[in-house]
VOBA-1610 file (N, C-alpha, C; in pm, whole numbers, padded with zeros to 5 digits, always signed):
BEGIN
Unk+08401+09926+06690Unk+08379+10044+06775Unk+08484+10147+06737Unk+08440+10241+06680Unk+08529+10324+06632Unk+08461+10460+06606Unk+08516+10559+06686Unk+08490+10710+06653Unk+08595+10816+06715Unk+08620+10944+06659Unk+08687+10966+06643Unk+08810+10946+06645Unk+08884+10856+06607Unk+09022+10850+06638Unk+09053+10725+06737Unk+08930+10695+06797Unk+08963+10626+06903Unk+08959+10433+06807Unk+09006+10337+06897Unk+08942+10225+06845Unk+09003+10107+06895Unk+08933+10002+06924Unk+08918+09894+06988Unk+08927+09736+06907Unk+09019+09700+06912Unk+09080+09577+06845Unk+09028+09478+06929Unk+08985+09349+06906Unk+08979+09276+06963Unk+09108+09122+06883Unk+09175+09099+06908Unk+09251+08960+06886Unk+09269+08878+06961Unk+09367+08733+06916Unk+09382+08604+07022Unk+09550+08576+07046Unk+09585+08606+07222Unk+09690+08530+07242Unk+09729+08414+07136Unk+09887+08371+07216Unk+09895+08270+07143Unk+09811+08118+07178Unk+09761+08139+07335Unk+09673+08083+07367Unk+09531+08027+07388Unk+09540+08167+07293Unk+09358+08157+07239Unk+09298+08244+07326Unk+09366+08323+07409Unk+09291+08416+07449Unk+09200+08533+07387Unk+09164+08555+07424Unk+09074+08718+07362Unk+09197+08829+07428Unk+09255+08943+07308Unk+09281+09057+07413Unk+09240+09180+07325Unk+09204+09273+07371Unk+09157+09395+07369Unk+09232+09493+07378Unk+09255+09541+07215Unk+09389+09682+07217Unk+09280+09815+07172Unk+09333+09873+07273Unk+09261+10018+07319Unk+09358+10095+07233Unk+09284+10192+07180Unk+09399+10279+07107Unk+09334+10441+07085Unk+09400+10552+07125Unk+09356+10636+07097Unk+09412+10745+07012Unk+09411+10849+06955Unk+09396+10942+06837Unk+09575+10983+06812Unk+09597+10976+06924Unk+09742+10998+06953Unk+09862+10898+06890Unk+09776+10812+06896Unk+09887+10651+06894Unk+09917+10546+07079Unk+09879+10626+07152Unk+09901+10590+07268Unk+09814+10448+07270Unk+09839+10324+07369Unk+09736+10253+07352Unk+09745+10160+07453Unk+09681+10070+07497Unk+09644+09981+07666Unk+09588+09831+07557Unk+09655+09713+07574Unk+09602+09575+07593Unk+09558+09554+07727Unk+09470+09489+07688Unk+09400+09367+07815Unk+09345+09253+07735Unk+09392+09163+07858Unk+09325+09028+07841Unk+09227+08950+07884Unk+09131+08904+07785Unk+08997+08833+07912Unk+09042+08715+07987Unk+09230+08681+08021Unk+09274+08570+08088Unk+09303+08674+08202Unk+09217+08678+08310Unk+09241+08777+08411Unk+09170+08905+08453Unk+09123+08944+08334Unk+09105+09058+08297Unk+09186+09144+08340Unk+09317+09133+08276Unk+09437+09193+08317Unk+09484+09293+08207Unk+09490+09437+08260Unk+09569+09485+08136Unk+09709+09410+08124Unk+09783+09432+08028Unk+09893+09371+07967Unk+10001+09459+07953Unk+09967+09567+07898Unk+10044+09701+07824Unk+10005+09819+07861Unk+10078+09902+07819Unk+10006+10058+07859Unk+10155+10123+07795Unk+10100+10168+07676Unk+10221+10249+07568Unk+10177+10431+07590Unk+10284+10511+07558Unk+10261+10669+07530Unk+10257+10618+07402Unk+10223+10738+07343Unk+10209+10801+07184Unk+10306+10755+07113Unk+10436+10735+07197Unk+10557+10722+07137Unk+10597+10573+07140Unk+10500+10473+07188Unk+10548+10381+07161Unk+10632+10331+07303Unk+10638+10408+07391Unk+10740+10381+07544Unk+10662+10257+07621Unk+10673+10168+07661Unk+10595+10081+07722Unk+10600+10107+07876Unk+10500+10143+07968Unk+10460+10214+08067Unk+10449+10058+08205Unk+10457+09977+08160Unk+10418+09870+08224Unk+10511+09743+08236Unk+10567+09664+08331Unk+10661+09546+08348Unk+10584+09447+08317Unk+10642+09347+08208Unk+10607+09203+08226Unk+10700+09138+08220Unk+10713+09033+08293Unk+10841+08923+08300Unk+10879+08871+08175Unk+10993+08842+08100Unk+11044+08766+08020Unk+11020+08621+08028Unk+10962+08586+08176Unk+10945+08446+08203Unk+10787+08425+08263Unk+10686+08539+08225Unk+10587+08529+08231Unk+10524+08438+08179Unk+10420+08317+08251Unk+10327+08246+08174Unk+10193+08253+08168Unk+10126+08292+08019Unk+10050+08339+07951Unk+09959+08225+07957Unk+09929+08134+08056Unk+09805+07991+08031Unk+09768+07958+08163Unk+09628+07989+08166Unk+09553+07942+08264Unk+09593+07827+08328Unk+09597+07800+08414Unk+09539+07865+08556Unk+09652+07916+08625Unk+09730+07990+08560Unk+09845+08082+08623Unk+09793+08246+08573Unk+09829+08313+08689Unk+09821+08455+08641Unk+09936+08517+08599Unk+09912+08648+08495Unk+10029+08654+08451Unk+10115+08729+08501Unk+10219+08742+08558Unk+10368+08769+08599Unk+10378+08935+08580Unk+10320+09043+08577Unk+10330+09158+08481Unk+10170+09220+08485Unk+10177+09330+08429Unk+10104+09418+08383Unk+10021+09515+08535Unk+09924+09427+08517Unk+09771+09501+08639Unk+09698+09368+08635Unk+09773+09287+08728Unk+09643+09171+08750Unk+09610+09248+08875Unk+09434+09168+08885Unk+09329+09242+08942Unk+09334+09121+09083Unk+09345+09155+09180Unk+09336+09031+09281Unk+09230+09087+09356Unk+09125+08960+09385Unk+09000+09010+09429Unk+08979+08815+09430Unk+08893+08778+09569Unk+08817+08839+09676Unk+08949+08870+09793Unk+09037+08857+09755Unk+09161+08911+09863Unk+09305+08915+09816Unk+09370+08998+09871Unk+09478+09062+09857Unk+09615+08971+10019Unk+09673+08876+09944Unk+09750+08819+10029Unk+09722+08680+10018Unk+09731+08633+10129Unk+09703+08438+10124Unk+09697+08433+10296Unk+09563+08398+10313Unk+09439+08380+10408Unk+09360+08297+10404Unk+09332+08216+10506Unk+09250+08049+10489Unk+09246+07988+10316Unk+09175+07955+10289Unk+09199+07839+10149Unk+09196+07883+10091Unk+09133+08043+10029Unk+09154+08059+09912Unk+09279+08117+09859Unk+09329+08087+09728Unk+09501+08096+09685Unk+09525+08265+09733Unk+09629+08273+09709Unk+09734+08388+09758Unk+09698+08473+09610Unk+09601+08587+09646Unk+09570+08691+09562Unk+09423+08637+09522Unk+09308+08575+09561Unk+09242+08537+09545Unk+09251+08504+09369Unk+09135+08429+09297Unk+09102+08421+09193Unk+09086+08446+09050Unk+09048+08605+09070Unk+08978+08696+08985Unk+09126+08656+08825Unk+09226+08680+08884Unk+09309+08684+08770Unk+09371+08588+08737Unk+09294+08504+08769Unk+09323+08330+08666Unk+09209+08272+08581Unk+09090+08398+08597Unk+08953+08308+08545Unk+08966+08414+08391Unk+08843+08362+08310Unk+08845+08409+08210Unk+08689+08528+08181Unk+08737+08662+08188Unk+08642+08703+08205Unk+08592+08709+08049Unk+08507+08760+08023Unk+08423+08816+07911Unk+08391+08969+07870Unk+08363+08999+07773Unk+08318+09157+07725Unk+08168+09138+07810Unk+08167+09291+07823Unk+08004+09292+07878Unk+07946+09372+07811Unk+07886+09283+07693Unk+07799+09361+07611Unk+07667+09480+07646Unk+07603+09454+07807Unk+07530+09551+07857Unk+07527+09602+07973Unk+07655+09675+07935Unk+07713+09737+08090Unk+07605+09853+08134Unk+07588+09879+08245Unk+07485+09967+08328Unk+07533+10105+08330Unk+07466+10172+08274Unk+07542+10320+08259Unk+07672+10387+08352Unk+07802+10458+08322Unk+07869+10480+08421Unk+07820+10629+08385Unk+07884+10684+08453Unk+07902+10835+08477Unk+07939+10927+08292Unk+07864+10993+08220Unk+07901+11023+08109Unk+08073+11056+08070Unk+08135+11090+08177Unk+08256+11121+08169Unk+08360+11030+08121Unk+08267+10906+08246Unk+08373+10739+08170Unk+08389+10716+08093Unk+08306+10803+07958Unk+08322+10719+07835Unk+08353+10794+07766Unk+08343+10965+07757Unk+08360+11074+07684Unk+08499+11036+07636Unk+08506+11072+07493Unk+08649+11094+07459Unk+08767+10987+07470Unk+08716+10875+07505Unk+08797+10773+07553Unk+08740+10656+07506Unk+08848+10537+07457Unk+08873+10425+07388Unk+08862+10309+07520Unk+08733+10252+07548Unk+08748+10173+07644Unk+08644+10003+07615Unk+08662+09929+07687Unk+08581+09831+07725Unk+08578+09771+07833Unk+08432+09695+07844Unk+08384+09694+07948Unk+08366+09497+07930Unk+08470+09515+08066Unk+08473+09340+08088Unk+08379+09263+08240Unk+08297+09157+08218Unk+08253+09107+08354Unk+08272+08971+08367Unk+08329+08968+08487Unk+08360+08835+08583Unk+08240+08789+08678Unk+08133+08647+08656Unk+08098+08582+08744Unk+08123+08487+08788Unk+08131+08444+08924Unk+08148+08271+08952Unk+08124+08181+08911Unk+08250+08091+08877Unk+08136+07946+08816Unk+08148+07849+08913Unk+08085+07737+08902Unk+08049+07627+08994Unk+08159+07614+09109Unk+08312+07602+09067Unk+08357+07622+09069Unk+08428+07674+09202Unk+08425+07768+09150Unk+08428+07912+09256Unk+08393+07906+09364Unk+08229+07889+09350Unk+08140+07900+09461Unk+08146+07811+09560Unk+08249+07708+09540Unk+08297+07577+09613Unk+08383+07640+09694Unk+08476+07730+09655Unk+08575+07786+09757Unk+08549+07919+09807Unk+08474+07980+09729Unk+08474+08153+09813Unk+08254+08163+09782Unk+08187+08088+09888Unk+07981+08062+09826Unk+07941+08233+09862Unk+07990+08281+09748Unk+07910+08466+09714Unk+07904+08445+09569Unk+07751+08460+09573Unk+07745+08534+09413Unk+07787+08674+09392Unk+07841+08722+09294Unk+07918+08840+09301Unk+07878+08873+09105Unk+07908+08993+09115Unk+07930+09029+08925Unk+07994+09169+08952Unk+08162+09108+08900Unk+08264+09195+08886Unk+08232+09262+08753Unk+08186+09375+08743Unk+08269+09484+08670Unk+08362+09586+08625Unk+08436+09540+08526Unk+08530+09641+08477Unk+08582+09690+08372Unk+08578+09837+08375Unk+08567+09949+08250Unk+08728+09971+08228Unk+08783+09932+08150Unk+08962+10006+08117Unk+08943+10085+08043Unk+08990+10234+08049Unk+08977+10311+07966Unk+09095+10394+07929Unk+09110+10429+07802Unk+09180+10473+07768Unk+09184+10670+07709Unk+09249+10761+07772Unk+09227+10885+07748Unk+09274+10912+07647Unk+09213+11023+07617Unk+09298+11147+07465Unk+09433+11142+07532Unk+09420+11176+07629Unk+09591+11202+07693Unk+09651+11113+07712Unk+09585+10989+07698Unk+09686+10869+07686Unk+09746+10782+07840Unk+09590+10834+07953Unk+09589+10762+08066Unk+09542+10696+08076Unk+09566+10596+08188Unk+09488+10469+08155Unk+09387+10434+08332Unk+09311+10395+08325Unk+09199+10387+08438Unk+09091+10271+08410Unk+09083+10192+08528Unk+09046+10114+08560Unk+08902+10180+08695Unk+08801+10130+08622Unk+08680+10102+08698Unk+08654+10003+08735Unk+08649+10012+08874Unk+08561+09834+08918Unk+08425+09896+08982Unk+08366+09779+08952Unk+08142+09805+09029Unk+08189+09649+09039Unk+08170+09632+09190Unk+08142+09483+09263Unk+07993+09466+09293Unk+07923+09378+09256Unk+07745+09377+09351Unk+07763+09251+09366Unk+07681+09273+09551Unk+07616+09120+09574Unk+07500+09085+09560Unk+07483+08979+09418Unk+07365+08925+09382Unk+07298+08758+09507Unk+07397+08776+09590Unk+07396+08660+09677Unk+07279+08721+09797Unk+07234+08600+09846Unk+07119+08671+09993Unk+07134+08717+10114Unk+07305+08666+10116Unk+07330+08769+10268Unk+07461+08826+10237Unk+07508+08894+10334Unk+07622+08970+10299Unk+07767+08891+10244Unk+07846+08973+10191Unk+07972+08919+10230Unk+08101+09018+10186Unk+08221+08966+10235Unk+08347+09083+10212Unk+08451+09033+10167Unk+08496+09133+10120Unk+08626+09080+10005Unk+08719+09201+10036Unk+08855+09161+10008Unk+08968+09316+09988Unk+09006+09265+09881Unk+09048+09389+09827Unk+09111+09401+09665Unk+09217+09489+09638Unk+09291+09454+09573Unk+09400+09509+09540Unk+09422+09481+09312Unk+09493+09644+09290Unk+09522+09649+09162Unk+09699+09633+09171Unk+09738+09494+09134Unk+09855+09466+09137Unk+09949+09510+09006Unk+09949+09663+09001Unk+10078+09733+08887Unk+10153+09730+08921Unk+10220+09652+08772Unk+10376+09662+08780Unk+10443+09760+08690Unk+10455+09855+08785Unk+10539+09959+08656Unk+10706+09951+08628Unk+10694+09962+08491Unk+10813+09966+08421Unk+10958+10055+08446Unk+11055+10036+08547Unk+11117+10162+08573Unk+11280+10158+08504Unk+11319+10194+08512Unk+11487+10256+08481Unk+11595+10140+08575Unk+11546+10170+08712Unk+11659+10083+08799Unk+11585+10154+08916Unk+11598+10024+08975Unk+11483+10027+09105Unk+11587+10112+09235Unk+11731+10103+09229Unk+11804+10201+09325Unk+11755+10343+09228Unk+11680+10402+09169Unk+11686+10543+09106Unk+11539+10572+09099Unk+11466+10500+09171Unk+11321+10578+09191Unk+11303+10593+09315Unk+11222+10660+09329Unk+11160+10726+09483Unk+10984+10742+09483Unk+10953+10682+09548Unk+10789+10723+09576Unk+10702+10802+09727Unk+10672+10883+09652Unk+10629+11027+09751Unk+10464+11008+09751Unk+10392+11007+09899Unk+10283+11025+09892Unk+10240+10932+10005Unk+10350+10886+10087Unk+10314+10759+10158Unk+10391+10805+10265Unk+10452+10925+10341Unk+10496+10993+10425Unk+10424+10974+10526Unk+10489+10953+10690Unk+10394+10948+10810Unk+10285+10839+10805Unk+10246+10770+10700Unk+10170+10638+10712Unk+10206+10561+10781Unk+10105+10468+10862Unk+10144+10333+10876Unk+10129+10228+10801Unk+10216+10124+10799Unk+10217+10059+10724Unk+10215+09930+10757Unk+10150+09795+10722Unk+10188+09676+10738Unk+10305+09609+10714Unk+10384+09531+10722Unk+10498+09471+10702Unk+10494+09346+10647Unk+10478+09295+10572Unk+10515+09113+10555Unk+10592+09080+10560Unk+10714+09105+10541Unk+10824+09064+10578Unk+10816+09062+10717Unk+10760+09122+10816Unk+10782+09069+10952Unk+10619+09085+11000Unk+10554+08954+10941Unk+10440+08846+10993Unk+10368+09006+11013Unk+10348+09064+10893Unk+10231+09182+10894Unk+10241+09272+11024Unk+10310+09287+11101Unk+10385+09353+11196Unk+10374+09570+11136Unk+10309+09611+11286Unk+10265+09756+11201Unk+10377+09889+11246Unk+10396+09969+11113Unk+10527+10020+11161Unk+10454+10236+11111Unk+10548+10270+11142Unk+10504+10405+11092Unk+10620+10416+10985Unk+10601+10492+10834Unk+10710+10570+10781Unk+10743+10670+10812Unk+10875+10668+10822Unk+10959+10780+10867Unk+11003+10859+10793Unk+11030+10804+10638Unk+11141+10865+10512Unk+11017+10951+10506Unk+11067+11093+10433Unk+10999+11210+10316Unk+10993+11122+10225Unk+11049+11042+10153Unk+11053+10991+10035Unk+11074+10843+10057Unk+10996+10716+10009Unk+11026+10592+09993Unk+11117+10532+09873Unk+11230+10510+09928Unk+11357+10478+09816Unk+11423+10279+09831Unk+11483+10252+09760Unk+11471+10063+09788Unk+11607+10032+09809Unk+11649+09923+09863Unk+11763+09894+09833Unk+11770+09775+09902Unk+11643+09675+09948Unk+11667+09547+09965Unk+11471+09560+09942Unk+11485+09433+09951Unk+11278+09365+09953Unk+11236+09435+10001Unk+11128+09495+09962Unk+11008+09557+09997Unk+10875+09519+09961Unk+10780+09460+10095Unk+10660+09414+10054Unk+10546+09467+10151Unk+10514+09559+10192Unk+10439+09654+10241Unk+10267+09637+10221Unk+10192+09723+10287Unk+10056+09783+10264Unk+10059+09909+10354Unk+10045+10015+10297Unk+10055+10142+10347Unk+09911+10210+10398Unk+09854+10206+10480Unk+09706+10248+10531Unk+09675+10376+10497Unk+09540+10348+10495Unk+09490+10491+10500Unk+09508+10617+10397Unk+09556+10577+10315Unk+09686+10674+10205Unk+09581+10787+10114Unk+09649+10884+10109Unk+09607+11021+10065Unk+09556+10939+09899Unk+09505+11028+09823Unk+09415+10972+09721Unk+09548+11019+09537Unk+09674+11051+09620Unk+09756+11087+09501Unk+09904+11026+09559Unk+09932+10923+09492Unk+10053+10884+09494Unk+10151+10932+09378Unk+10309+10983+09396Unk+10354+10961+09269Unk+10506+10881+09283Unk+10538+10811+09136Unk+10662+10729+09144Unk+10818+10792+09071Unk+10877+10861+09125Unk+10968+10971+09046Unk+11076+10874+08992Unk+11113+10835+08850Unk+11191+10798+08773Unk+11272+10876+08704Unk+11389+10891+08805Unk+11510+10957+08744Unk+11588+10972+08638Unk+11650+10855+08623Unk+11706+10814+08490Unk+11590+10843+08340Unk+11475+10766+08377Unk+11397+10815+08247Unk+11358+10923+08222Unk+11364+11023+08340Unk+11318+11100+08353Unk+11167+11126+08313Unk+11066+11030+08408Unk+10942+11055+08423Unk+10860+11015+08498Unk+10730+11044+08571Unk+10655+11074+08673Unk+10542+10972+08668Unk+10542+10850+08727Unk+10395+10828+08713Unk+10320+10895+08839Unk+10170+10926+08784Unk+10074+10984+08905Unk+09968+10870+08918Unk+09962+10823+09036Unk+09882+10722+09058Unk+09736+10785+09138Unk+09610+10807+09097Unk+09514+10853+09175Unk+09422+10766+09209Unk+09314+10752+09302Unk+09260+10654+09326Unk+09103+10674+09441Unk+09013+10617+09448Unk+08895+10623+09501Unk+08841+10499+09490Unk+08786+10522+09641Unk+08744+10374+09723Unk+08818+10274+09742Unk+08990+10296+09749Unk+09092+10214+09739Unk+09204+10309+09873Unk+09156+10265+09995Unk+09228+10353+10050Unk+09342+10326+10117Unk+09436+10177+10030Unk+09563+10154+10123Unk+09641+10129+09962Unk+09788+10142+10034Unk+09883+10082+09855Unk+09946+09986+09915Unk+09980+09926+09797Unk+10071+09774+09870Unk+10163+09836+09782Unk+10304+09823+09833Unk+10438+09844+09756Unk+10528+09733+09797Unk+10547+09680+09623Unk+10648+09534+09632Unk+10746+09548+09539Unk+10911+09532+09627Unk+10979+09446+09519Unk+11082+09376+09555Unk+11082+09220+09522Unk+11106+09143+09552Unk+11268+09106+09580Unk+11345+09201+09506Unk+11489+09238+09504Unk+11533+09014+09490Unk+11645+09070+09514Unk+11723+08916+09434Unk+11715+08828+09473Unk+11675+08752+09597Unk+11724+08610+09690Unk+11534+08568+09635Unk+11431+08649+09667Unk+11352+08619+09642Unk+11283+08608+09457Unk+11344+08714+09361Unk+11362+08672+09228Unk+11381+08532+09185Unk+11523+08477+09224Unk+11547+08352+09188Unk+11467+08264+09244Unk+11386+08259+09362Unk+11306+08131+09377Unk+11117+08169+09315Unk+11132+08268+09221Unk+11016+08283+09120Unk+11037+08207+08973Unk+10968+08112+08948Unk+10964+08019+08831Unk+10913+08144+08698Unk+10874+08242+08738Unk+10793+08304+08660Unk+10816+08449+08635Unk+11013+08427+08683Unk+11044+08581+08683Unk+11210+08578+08676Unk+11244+08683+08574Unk+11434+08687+08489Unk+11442+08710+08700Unk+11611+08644+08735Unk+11673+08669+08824Unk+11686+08821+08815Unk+11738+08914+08747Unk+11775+09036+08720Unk+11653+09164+08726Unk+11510+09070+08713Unk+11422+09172+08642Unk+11355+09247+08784Unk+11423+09224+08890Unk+11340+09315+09004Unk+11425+09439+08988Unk+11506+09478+08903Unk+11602+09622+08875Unk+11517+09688+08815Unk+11414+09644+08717Unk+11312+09694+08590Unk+11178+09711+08677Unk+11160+09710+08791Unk+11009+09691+08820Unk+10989+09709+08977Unk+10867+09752+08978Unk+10817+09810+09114Unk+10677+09836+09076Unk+10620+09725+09168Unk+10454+09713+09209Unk+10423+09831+09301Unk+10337+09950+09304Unk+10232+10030+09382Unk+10161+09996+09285Unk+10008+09952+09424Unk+09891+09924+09410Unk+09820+09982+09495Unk+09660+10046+09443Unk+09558+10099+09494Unk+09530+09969+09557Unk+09481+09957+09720Unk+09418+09870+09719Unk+09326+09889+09862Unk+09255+09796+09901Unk+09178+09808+10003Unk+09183+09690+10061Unk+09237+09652+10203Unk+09351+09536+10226Unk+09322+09570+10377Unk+09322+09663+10443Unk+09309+09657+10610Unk+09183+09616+10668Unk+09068+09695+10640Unk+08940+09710+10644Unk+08876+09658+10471Unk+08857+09493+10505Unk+08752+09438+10400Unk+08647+09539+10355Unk+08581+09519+10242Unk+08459+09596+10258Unk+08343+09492+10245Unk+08235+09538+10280Unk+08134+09427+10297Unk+08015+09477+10207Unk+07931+09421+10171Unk+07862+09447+10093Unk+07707+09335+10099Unk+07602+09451+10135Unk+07450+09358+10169Unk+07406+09310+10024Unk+07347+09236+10020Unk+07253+09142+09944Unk+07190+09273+09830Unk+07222+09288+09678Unk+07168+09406+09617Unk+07290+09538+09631Unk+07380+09500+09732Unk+07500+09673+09715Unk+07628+09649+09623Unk+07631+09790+09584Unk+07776+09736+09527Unk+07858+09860+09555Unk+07996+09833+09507Unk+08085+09895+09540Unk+08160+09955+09401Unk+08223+10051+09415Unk+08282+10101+09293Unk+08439+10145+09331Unk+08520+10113+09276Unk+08663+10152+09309Unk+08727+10232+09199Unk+08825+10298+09159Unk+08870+10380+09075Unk+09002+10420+09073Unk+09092+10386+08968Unk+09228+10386+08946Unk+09293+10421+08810Unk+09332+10556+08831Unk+09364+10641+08702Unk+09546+10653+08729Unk+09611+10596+08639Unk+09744+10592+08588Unk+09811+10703+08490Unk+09867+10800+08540Unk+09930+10893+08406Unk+10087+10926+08447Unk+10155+10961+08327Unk+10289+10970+08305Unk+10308+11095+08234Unk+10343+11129+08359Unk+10484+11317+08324Unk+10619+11301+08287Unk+10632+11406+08178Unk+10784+11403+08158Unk+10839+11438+08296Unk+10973+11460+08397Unk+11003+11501+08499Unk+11175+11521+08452Unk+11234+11649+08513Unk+11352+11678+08482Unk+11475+11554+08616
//
């Protein structure tokens, strides 16, 4: 798949995975993996890596990986039996060779593929919905990166799921960012048994654990990185809460799957939809939308 400039690698982990390097005209470029269907990476032009993965990340099923944009779906948290972040990003999705037309725009000009997740036997033992996850990663001329999901229920009666896009972005030092866009929200708490609070700060800044879901949230988040001096803009549709996590140090060290040090490098905001499930009749589906870009910022 290759035109203008754009082009789509397909190779294998060291695990035999399938991953998918997006690359566009620029040099800019996005991995994903069909272990998750997780992007992996997300580079500028220049080669800057836009995205956190653990040094102690493990890359083999049936673990998800530690880093990037795992996709957690049929839920966001840990709620009756099914695991903590539901499924979606421990199974192995596939390319979808006959994806259903998106919008001409999705594809204009942009280096993407289109991955789908169905249940297997499996599955349907712990969460009984037939479902067919779709999702488009795409990659811009400008070197943004966006994630399409289309959920349908092929099952005969209804059912609901919340979802969350778990990014981990790559930062400078987690005392030197600030995230604006989550002002006057309320917010959930986990740290105190989901307990509901209002924000007060102009600006959300860290300096111990933070593990949040912010309601209701305006459709433009941004994450101001000082030291690097640069901007991610997080935009989003049909995703109307963010979860903001970071795990700071007492909780680092009791992660098998994460450097003691590396909650200084990293900070999860996620689009997600986490208060209000969405439900979906027999034949509906749902479409969610999450576009990632990076400004220089003085």
């Amino acid at each position: 798949m290759n035109n203008s400039g754009l082009a789509v690698e397909v190779s294998k982990d060291r695990n035999g995975a399938d991953q998918i390097l997006l690359r566009n005209p620029r040099g800019a470029s996005a991995k994903v993996s069909l272990h998750g269907g997780q992007v992996l990476s997300w580079r500028t032009d220049r080669g800057e890596e836009l995205l956190f993965t653990s040094s102690k990340a493990i890359f083999k099923p049936p673990y998800a990986v530690r880093g990037g944009i795992p996709i957690c779906f049929p839920q966001f948290g840990q709620r009756g039996s099914l695991e903590q972040h539901g499924f979606a990003r421990n199974r192995t999705w596939i390319i979808d060779e006959n994806p259903p037309p998106l919008h001409p725009n999705d594809a204009c000009g942009k280096a993407y593929i289109d991955l789908l997740l169905k249940p297997s036997e499996d599955d349907l033992k712990i969460w009984p919905h037939s479902f067919e996850f779709r999702l488009r990663v795409n990659l811009t001329a400008d070197g943004n990166l966006s994630l399409i999901s289309r959920i349908r229920n092929i099952n005969c009666k209804p059912f609901s799921f919340s979802i969350a896009y778990h990014t981990y972005f790559s930062i400078s030092d987690i005392s030197e960012v600030r995230v604006e866009g989550l002002e006057t929200l309320d917010y959930l708490d986990n740290l105190y048994q989901r307990e509901r609070f209002t924000e007060q700060g102009d600006a959300l800044t860290f300096e111990s654990e933070v593990d949040r879901v912010y309601l209701g949230s305006r459709d433009a988040i941004a994450i101001f990185d000082h030291e690097r001096k640069r901007t991610f803009f997080i935009k989003k549709e049909g995703l109307p809460d963010v979860g903001v996590w970071n795990p700071w140090e007492k909780k680092s060290k009791a992660m098998v799957d994460f450097g003691d040090e590396e909650y200084k490098q990293m900070l999860c905001v996620n689009g997600a939809a986490v208060e209000k499930p969405i439900t979906l009749k027999p034949g509906e589906e749902w479409t969610g939308r999450l576009e990632l870009s990076v400004v220089p910022s003085s």
